[in-house]
Every structure is written in structure tokens, then in C-alpha cells.
LOLODREN-98719 format. One record per residue (C-alpha): residue number from 1; residue in three letters; x negated, y, z negated. Coordinates in Angstrom, 2 decimals. Layout:
<mises>
(mise NUM 'ALA' (X Y Z))
...
</mises>
This chain:
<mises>
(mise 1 'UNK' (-174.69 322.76 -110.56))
(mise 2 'UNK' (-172.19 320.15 -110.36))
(mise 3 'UNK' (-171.75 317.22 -108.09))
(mise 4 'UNK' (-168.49 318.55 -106.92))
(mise 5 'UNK' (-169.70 322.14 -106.71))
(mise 6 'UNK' (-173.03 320.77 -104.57))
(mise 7 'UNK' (-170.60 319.47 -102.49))
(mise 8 'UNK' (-168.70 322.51 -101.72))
(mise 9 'UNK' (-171.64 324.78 -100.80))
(mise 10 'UNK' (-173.42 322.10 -99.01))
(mise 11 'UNK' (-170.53 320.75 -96.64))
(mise 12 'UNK' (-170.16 321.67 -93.35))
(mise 13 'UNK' (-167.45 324.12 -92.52))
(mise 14 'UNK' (-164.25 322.54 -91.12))
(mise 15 'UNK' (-163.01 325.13 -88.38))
(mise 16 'UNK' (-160.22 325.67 -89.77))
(mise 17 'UNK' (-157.51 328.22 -88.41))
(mise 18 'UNK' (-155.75 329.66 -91.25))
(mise 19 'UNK' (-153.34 332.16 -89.66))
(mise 20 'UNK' (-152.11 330.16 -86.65))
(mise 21 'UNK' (-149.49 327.73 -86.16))
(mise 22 'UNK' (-152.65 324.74 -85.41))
(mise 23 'UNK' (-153.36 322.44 -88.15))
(mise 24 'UNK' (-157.05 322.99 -87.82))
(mise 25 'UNK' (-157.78 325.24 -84.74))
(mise 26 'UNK' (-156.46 325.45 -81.00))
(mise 27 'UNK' (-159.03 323.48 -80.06))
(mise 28 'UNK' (-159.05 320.43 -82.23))
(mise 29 'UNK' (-155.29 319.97 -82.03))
(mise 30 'UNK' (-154.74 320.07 -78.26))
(mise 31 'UNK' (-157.62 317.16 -78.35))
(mise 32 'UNK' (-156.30 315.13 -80.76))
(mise 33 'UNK' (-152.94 315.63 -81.70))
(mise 34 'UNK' (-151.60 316.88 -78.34))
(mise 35 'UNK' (-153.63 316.06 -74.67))
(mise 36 'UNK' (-154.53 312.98 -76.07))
(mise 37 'UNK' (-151.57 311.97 -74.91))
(mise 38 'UNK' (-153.10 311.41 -71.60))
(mise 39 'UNK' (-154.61 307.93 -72.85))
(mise 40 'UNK' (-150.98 306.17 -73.15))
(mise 41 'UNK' (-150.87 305.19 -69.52))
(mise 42 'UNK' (-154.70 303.45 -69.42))
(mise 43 'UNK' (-153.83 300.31 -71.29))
(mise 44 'UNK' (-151.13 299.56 -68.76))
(mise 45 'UNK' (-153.58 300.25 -65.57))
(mise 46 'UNK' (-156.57 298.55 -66.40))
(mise 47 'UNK' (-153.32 295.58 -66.71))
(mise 48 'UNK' (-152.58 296.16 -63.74))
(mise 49 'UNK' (-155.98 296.18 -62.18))
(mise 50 'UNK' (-156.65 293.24 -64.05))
(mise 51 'UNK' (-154.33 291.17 -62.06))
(mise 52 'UNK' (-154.39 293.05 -59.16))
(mise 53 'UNK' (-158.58 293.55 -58.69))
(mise 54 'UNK' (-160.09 290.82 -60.83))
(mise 55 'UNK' (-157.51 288.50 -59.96))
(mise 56 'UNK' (-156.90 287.38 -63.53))
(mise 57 'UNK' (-153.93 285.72 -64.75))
(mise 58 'UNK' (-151.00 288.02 -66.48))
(mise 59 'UNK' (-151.90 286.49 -70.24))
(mise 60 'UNK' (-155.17 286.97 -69.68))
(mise 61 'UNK' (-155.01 290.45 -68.38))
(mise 62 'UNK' (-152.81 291.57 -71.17))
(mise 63 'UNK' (-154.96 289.84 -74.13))
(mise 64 'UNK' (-158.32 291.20 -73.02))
(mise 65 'UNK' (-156.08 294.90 -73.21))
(mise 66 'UNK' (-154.91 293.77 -76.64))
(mise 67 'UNK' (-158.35 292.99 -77.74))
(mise 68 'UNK' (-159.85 295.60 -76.33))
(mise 69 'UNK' (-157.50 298.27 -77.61))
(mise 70 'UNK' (-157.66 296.38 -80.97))
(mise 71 'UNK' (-161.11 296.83 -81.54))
(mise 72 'UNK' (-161.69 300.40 -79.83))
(mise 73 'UNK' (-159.27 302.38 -81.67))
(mise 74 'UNK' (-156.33 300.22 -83.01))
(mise 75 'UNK' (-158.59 298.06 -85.64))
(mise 76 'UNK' (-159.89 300.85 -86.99))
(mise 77 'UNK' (-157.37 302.93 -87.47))
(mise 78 'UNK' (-155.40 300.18 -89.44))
(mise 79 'UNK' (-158.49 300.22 -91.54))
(mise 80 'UNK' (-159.30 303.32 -91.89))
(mise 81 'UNK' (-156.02 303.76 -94.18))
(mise 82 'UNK' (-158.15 302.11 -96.56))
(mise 83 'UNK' (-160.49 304.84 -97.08))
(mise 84 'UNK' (-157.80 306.63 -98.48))
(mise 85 'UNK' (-156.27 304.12 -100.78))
(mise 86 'UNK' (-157.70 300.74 -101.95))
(mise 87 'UNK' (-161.14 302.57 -101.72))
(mise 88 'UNK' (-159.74 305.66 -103.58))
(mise 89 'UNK' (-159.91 305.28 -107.41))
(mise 90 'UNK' (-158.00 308.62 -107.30))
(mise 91 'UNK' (-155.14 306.44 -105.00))
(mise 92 'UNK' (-155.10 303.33 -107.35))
(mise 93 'UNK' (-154.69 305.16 -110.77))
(mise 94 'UNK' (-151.45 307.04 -109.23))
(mise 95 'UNK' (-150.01 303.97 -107.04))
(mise 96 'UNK' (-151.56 300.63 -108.74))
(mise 97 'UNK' (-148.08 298.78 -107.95))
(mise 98 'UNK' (-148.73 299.60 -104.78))
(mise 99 'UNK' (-152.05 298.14 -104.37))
(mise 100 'UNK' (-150.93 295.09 -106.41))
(mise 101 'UNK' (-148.26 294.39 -104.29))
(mise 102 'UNK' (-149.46 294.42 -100.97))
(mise 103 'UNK' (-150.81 290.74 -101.47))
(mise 104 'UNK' (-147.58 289.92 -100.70))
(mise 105 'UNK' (-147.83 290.78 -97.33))
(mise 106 'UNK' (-150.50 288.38 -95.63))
(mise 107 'UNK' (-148.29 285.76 -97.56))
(mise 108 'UNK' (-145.50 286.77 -95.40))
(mise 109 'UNK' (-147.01 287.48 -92.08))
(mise 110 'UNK' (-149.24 283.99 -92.57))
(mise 111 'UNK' (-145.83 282.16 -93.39))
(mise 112 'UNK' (-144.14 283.32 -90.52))
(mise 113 'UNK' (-146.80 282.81 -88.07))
(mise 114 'UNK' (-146.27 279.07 -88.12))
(mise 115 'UNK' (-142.77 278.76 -89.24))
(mise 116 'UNK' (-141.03 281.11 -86.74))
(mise 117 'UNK' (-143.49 283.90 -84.56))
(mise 118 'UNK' (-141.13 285.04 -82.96))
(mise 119 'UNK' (-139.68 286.12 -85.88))
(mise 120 'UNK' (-142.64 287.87 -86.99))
(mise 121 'UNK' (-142.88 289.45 -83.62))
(mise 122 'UNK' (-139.17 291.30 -83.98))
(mise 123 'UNK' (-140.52 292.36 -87.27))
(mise 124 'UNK' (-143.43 293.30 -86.51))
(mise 125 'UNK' (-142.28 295.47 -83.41))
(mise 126 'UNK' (-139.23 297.40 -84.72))
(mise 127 'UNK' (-141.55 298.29 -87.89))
(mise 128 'UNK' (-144.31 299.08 -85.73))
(mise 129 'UNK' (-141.49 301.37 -83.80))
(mise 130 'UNK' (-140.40 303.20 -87.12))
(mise 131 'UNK' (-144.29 303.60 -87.75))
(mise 132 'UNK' (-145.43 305.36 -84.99))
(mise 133 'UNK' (-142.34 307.95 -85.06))
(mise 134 'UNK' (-142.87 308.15 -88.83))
(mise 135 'UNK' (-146.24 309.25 -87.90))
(mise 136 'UNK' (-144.87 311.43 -85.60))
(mise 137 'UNK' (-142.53 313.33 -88.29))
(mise 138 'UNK' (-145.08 313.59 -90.53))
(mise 139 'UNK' (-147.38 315.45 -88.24))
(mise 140 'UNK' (-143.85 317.84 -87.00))
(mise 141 'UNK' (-143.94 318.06 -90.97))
(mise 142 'UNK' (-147.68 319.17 -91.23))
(mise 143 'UNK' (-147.13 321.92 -88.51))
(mise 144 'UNK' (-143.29 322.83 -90.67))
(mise 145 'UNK' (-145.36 323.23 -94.24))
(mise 146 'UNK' (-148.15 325.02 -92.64))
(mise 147 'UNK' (-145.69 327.34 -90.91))
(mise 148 'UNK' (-143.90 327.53 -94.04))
(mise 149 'UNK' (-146.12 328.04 -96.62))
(mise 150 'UNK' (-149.73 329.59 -94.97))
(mise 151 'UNK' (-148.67 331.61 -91.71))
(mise 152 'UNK' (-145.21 332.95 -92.72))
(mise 153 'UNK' (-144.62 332.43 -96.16))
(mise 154 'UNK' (-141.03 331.65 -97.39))
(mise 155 'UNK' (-139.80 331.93 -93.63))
(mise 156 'UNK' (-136.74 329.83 -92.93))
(mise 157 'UNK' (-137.81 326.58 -91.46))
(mise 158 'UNK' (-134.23 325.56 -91.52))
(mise 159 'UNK' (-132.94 321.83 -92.69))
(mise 160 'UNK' (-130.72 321.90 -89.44))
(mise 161 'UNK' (-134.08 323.08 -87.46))
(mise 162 'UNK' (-135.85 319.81 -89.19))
(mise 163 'UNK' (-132.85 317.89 -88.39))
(mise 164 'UNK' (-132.58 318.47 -84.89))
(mise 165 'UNK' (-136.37 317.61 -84.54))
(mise 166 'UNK' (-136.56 314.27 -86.78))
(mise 167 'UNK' (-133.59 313.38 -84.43))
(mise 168 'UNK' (-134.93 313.88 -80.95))
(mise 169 'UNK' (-138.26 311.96 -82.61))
(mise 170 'UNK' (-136.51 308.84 -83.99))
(mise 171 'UNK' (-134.28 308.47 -81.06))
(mise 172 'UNK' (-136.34 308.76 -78.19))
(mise 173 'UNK' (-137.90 304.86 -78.45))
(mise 174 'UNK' (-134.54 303.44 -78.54))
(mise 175 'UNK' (-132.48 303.70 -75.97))
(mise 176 'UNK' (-134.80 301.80 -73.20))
(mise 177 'UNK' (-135.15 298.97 -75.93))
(mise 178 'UNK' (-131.39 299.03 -76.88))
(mise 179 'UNK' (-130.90 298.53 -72.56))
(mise 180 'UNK' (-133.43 295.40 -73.28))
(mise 181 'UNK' (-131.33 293.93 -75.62))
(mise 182 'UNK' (-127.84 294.33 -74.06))
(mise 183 'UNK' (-129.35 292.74 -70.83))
(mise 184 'UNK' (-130.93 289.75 -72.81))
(mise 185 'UNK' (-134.46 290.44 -71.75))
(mise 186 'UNK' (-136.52 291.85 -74.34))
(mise 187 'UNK' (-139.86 290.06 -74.56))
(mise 188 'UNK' (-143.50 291.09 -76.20))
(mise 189 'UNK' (-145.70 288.72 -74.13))
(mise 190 'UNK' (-144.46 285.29 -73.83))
(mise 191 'UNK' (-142.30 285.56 -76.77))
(mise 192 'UNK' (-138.68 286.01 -76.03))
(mise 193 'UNK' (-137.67 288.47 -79.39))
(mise 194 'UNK' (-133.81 288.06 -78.35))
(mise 195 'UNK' (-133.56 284.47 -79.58))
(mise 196 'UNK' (-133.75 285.74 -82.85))
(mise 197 'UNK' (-131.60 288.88 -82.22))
(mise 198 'UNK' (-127.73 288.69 -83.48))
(mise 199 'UNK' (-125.61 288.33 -80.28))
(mise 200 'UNK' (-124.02 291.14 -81.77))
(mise 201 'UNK' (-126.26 293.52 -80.89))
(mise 202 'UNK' (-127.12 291.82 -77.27))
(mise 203 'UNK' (-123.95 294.16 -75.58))
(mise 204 'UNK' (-123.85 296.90 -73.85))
(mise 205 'UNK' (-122.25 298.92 -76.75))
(mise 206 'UNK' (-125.97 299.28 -78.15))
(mise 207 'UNK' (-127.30 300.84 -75.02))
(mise 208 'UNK' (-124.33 303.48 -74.32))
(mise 209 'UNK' (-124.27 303.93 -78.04))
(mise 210 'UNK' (-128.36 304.59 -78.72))
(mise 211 'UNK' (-128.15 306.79 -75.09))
(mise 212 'UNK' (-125.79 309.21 -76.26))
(mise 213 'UNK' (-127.37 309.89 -79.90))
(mise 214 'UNK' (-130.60 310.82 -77.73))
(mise 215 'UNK' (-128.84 313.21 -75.47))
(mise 216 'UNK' (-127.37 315.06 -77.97))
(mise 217 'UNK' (-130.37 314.73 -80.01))
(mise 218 'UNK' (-132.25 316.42 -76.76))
(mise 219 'UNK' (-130.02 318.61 -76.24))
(mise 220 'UNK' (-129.60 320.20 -79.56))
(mise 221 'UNK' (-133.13 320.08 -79.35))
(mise 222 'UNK' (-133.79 322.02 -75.95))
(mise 223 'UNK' (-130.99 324.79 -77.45))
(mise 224 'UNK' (-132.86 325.01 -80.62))
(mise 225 'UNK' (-136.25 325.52 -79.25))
(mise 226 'UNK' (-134.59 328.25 -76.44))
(mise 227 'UNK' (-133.28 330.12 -79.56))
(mise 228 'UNK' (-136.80 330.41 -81.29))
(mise 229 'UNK' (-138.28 331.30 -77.97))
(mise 230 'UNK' (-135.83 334.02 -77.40))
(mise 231 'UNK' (-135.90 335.43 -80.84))
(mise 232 'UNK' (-139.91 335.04 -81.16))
(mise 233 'UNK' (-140.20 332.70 -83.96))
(mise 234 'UNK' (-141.01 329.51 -81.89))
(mise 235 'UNK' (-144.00 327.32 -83.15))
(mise 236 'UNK' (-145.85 326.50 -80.10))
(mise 237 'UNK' (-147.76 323.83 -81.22))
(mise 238 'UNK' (-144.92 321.94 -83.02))
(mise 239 'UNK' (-142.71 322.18 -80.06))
(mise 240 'UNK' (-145.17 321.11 -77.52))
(mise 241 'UNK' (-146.24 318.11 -79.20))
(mise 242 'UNK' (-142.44 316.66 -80.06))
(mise 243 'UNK' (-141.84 317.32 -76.30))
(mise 244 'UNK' (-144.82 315.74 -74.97))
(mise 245 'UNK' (-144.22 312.83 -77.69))
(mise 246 'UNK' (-140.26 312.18 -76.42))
(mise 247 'UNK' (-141.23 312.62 -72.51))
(mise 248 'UNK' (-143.88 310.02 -72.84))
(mise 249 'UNK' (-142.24 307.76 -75.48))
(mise 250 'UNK' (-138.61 307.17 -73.67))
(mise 251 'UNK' (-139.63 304.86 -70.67))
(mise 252 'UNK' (-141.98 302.82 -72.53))
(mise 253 'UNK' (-139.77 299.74 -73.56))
(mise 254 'UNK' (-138.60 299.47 -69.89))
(mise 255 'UNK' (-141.57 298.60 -68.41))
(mise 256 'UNK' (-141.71 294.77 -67.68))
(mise 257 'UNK' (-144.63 294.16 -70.22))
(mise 258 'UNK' (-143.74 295.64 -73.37))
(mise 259 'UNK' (-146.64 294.03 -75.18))
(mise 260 'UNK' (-148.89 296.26 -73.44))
(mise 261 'UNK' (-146.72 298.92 -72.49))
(mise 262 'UNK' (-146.71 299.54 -76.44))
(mise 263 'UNK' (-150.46 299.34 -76.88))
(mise 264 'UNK' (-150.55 302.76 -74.80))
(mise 265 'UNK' (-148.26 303.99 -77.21))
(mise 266 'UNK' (-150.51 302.26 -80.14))
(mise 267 'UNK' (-153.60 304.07 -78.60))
(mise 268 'UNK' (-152.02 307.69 -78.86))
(mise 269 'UNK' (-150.78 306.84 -82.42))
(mise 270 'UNK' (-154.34 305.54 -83.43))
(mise 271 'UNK' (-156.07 308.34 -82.30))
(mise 272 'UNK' (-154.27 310.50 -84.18))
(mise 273 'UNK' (-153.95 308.91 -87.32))
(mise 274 'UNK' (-158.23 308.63 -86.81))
(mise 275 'UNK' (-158.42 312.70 -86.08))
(mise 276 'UNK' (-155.78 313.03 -89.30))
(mise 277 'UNK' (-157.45 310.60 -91.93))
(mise 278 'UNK' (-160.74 311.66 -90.94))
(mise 279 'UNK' (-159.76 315.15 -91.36))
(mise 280 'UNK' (-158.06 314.49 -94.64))
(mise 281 'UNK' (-161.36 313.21 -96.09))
(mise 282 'UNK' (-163.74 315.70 -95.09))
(mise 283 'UNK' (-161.13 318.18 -97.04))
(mise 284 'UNK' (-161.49 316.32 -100.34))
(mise 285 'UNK' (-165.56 315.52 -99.60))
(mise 286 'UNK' (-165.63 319.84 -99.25))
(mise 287 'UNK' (-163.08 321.03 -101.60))
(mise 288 'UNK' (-162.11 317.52 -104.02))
(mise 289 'UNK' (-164.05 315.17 -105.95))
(mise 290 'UNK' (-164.60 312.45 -103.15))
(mise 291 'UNK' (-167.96 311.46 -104.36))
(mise 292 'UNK' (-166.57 310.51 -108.07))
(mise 293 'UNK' (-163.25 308.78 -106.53))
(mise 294 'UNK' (-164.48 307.24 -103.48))
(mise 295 'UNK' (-168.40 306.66 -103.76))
(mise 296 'UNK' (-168.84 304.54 -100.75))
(mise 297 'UNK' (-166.38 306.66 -98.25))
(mise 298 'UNK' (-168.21 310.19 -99.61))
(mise 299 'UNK' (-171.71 308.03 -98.37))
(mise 300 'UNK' (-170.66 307.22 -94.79))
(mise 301 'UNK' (-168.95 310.60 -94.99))
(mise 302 'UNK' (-171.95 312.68 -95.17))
(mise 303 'UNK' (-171.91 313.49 -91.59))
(mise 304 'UNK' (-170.84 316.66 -90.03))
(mise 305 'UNK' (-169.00 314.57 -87.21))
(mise 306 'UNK' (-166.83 311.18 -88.34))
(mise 307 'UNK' (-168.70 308.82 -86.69))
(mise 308 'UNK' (-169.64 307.18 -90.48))
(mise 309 'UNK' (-166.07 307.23 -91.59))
(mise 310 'UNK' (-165.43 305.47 -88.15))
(mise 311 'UNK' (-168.27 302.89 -88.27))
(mise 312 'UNK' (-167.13 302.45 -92.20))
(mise 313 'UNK' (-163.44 301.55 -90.86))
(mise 314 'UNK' (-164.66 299.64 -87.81))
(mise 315 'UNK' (-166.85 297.73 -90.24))
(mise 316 'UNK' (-163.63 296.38 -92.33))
(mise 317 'UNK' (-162.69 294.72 -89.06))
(mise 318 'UNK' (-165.17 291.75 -90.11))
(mise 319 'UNK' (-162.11 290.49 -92.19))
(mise 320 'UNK' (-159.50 290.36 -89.50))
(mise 321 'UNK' (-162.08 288.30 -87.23))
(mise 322 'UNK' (-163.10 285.76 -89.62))
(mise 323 'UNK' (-159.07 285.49 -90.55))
(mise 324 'UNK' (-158.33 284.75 -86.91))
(mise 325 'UNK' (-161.02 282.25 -86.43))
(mise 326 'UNK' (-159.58 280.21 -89.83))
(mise 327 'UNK' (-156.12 280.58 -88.52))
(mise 328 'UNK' (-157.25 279.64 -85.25))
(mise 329 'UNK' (-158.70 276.76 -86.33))
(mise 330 'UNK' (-156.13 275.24 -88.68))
(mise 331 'UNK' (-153.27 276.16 -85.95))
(mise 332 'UNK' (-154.70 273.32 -84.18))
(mise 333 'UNK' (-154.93 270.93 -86.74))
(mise 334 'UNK' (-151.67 271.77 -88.27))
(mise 335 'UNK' (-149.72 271.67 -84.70))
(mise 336 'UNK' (-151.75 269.20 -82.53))
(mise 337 'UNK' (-151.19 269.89 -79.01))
(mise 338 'UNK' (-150.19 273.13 -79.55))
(mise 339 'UNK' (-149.66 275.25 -76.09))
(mise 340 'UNK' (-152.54 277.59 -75.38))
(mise 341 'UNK' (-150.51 280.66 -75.61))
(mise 342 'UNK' (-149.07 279.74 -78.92))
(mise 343 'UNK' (-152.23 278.64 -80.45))
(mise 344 'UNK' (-153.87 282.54 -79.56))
(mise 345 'UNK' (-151.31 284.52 -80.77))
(mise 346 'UNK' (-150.63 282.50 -84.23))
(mise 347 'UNK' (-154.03 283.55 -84.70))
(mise 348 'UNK' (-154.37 286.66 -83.51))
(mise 349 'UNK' (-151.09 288.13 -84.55))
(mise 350 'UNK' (-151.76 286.85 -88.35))
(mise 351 'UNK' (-155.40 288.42 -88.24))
(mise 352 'UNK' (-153.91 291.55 -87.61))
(mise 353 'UNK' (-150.89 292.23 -89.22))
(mise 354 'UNK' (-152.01 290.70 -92.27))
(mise 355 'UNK' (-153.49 294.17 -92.82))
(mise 356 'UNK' (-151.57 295.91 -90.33))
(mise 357 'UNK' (-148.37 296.13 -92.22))
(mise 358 'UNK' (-150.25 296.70 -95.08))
(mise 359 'UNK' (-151.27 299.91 -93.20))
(mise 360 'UNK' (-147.52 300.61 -92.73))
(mise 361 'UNK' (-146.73 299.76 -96.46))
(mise 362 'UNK' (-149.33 302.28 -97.64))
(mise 363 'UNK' (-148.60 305.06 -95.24))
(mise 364 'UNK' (-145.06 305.46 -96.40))
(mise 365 'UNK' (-146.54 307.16 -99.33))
(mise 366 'UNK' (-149.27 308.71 -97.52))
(mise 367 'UNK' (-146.69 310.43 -95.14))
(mise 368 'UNK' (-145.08 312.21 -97.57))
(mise 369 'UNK' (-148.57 314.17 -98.57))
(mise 370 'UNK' (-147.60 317.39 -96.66))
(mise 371 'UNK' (-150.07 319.50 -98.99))
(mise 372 'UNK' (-152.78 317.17 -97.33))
(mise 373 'UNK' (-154.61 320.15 -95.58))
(mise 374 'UNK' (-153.89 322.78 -97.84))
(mise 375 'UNK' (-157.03 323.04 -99.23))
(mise 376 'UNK' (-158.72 324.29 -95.99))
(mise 377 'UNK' (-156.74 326.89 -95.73))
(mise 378 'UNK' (-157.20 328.94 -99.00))
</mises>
């Protein structure tokens, strides 16, 4: 028997729901993809009863959150992209540009760290933006192909159906921000980003101009999904999710603290991307070849839950704390006197989105694998 077919028989069975509109079953995507919405408000509360019950100062209230949430479920989930590419032979052979390339990118982020943060910041936040509602229309994309191709084959998941759903996704983030901007007062912890946003765009054209685009993006939207209701061809879980996704997602950049305002957002997003990536691999460890392609991730996949695959990712973190403590370390030396503030976030920002936007620059191609799950549902 082979290795791949000893895999097959021997792996646990992956609940899938092949005839329903859920990705895997009922039960797994209401935890997961959709209730789990209920953990974007935390970060901001235990804020708030940081300074509020233990008395601690706003910075440090809002970097114990960012730690916290960094190493609970936003570390690893940056990593965990890595079990799916640089630790993929499979991934390499088809993308080895990509792999080569993403050197570049701790350059950059190390570069701008001490010649301009703030710069980095704007960056890294608009990006980080465009990530989390790619994410987002990637999983609206998972529920269209399974839709599409498993539960009604050939039906007519329309481009102006797609359309009106990419646009109530990408727009919902914006407006809030785009009121930020025009009033001069858009700030991720102590670093003001609209010093190093044209003046252009610091007007109250961009607010009036992102508000509308959303309201007819929401309104096409709520029309659209009355029309499938009405005529009985209305995907539940697709629907539900994009509306719980825009509800939750449109007040965020007003709150005062949009550093950790975000990180609720961030904690959603990570959780999902864990459930999906996690998912993703125990389909190629049952159906694929994951022990010949990715020896190590097949051994701390062996499992029947994904605690392995988490400790594996959570593991990888070692290499964002021991670039924070170098960075830390020659911030100080390199700008003596350096404010406290200043010094903490040089480091900590360039220990994580050294290999956080590489987990951006790999999932652009990984977000356009909509035959991901296919494989559990033959």
C-alpha cells in the first residue's frame, strides 16, 4: 500500500457537508467563519478595563492587547501561511519567484522602521485593510464555487451577484477612515499616519465620496439578497456572513484607538484564516500527497484536532521574538535617547511585519485557490 493511499484510509474523516451551502458542515462554519465574530469587541474591553480597573496607562494598556493578541492568535496565523508555502515543496516548484522574492520585504519594513515609521505604519495599515477584506472575498468566493460547482451545478451565480457582494465587502472599512482623514485625525497609537497623507486627500470630498459608494454598495446589496430570498435561491451562509462582516467592520476606524480597535478586527480575521489553513491541510494530509511535499507539516499534522499544526505555527514565532530583541537593541544604539514609545514600536512593528507582509504577499496567490476544498467533497 502506498504512503499516500495509507494516508487516505487511515485519516480521520473531515465532517464534511457535501450537499449544503456550508463549507464544511453547519456546525463548523457558524464557529469559525461566522459567530466568531463575537471576539472583535474583546480586544477593545480588556483596553478599556485596563485603564479603567488596573489603572494602567493608555500605551501600556494598548501594547499588552497588541502583545497579547499577537501571540494568541495573530502570530500564528501570520505563520501558519507558511505551512502552506515555504514549507510546501509542492508551493515552491509552482511559485519559486515568489519565495525568492519575499526577502525583499524585511529589507523594506527594517528600512522604514528607522527612516520614517510612520510611513511604514500607513503602509502597513491600508494593506492590512485590503488583507482582511481580501480574506473576506475569498471566503464569499469559497461559499460562490461550492454553490456553483457541488450543490447546484452550473447554477447562475451571476457576475453582477459577485459584484454587488465584493462591493459592499471592500467598501464597508472605508468610509469611517476616509471621515479620519478629512478631519486630520487619523492615528494608530502614538503615530499620527496623516503627516504622511497628501493634503489632497485630508477633505471632506473623501468622506462624502467613500459614504456614498457604500450606500449604494448596501443597498444594491440588501435588494439583491431580498430577490434570492423571494425567489428561493438565497445562500444562507454566504449572506449571513457578508452581513455580519459589514455590520461589524463599518464603525471600527471611528473609535478613538484605532490601533486596537483594528486588533478586534485582526482577531476575527486570524481565526479564520487558522480554521481555513488548518482545514486546507488536513484535505491534502487525507486526499493529497502532504507527507511527500510537506514532511514536517504532515508530522505535527497527524492529529485528528489542529492543535499540532497550531503549536507548529506558534513555534515559528521564535523568529519574530529574537528579531525584536536585535532591533530593540540596536534602536538604542543607533538613536541614543530615543523616546520610549518610539524605541517599542521600531522594534516591535519590524518583528512583525517583517513576516507579516510576507503573509499578505503570499496570500494573494493563495486567495485565488477556490478549488481548495474540493477534494472533501467528492
Amino acid at each position: 500500500m502506498s504512503a499516500t493511499t495509507a494516508n487516505f484510509t487511515s485519516a480521520p474523516a473531515l465532517g464534511q457537508d457535501r450537499p449544503s451551502f456550508w463549507l464544511r458542515n453547519k456546525r463548523w462554519d457558524l464557529i469559525f467563519m461566522i459567530l466568531s465574530v463575537f471576539v472583535v469587541p474583546l480586544p477593545y474591553v480588556f483596553y478599556l478595563l485596563g485603564m479603567q480597573v488596573f489603572n494602567l496607562h493608555e500605551d501600556v494598556s494598548r501594547n499588552i492587547v497588541n502583545g497579547f493578541v499577537a501571540i494568541a492568535v495573530g502570530g500564528p496565523h501570520m505563520m501558519s501561511t507558511m505551512l502552506r508555502t515555504g514549507l510546501d515543496n509542492d508551493f515552491k516548484k509552482r511559485y519559486p519567484m515568489l519565495i525568492r522574492s519575499s526577502i525583499i520585504i524585511p529589507i523594506i519594513v527594517i528600512s522604514l522602521a528607522f527612516l520614517n515609521l510612520t510611513l511604514l505604519l500607513t503602509v502597513f495599515f491600508f494593506w492590512a485593510m485590503l488583507h482582511v477584506l481580501h480574506q473576506v472575498t475569498y471566503i464569499v468566493e469559497l461559499y460562490n464555487h461550492k454553490e456553483h460547482q457541488i450543490v447546484r451545478q452550473h447554477s447562475a451565480v451571476s457576475f453582477k451577484a459577485r459584484a454587488i457582494d465584493y462591493a459592499v465587502v471592500l467598501t464597508c472599512l472605508f468610509p469611517m477612515a476616509a471621515y479620519k482623514i478629512s478631519e486630520g485625525s487619523f492615528a494608530v497609537g502614538t503615530n499620527d499616519l496623516t503627516s504622511v497623507i497628501p493634503t489632497f486627500f485630508q477633505a471632506p470630498w473623501l468622506f462624502y465620496g467613500a459614504a456614498a459608494v457604500f450606500v449604494v454598495a448596501v443597498t444594491a446589496f440588501l435588494f439583491k439578497s431580498y430577490n434570492e430570498y423571494r425567489t428561493g435561491i438565497i445562500n444562507w451562509p454566504k449572506t449571513i456572513f457578508i452581513s455580519l462582516t459589514v455590520i461589524v467592520f463599518f464603525p471600527l476606524a471611528a473609535f478613538p484607538n484605532l490601533d486596537t480597535a483594528f486588533q478586534g478586527a485582526n482577531t476575527w480575521h486570524s481565526f479564520q484564516y487558522l480554521a481555513i489553513t488548518f482545514y486546507i491541510i488536513k484535505i491534502k494530509q487525507q486526499y493529497g500527497n502532504l507527507n511527500q511535499s510537506a514532511p514536517l507539516v504532515a508530522r505535527f499534522s497527524n492529529r485528528k484536532d489542529s492543535w499540532g499544526l497550531f503549536a507548529l505555527s506558534a513555534m515559528m514565532l521564535v523568529g519574530s521574538v529574537i528579531v525584536f530583541i536585535i532591533v530593540y537593541i540596536l534602536a538604542g544604539i543607533i538613536i541614543p535617547n530615543i523616546d520610549a514609545n518610539r524605541h517599542f514600536d521600531t522594534a516591535y512593528y519590524t518583528a512583525i511585519l517583517s513576516f507579516l507582509w510576507i503573509h499578505y504577499y503570499h496570500d494573494h496567490f493563495l486567495f485565488t485557490n477556490f478549488e481548495a476544498l474540493d477534494e472533501a467533497y467528492k
